[in-house]
LUMTIZA-406026 format. One record per residue (C-alpha): residue in one letter; x, y, z; residue number from 1. Coordinates in pm, 1 decimal, m for minus. Layout:
 resn       px       py       pz resi
    A        X        Y        Z  NUM
...
//
This chain:
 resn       px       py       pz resi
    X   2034.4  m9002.3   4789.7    1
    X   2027.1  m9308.8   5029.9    2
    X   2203.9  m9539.3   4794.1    3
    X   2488.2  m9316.2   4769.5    4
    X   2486.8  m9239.0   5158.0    5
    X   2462.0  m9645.7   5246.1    6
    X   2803.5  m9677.0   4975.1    7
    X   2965.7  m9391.2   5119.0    8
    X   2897.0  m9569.3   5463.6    9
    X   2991.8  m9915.5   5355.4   10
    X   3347.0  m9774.4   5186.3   11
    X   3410.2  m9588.5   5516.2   12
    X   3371.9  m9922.4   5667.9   13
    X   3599.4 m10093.8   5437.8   14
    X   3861.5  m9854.3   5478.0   15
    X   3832.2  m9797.9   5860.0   16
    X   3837.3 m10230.0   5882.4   17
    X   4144.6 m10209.1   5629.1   18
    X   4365.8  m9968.2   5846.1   19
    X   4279.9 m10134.1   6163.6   20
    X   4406.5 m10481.9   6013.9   21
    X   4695.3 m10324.9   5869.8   22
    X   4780.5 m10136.1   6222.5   23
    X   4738.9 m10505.7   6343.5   24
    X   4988.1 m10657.8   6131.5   25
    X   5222.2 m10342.0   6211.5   26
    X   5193.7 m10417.4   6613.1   27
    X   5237.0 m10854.5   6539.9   28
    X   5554.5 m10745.6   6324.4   29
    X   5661.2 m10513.8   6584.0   30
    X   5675.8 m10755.3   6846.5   31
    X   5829.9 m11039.7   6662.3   32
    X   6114.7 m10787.5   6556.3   33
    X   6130.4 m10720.8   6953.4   34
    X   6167.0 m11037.1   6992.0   35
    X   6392.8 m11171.0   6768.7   36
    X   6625.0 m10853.9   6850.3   37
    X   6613.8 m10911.3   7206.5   38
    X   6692.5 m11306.3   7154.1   39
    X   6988.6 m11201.5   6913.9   40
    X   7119.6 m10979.9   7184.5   41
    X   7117.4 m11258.3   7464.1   42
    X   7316.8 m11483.6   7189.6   43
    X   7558.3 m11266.2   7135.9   44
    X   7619.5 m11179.1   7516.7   45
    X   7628.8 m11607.2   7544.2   46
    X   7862.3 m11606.9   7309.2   47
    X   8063.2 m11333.6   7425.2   48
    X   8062.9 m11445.7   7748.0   49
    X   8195.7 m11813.5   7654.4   50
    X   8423.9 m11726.1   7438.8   51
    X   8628.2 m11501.9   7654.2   52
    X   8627.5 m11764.9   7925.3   53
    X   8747.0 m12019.5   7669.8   54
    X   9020.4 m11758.1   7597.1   55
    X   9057.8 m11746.6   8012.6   56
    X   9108.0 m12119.2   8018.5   57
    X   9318.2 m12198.0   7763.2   58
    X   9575.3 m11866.2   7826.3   59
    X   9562.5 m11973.2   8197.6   60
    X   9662.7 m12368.5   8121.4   61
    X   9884.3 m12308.2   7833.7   62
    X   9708.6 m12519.8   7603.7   63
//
């Protein structure tokens, strides 16, 4: 009766330390993805931002 109570305990442990690493891995991802979105976004709006003053510049000189 104790052997099988210490396993059960021990594979509750093993699963609880299993879905706490994966819910881990799930928050690190998160945030990189966050990141990465938010850096794409500030890119874009650099790019945006150049290229219509390039446009600006070169309609405005005639070039």
């Amino acid at each position: 009766m104790s052997l099988f109570q210490e396993s059960e305990n021990r594979e509750r442990q093993l699963v609880d330390e299993a879905e706490q690493q994966s819910r881990s891995e799930q928050s690190g991802t998160k945030n990189r993805d966050r990141k990465v979105v938010g850096f794409l976004y500030v890119a874009l709006g650099y790019l945006k931002v150049f290229g219509t003053l390039k446009f600006r510049v070169r309609s405005h000189f005639k070039i």
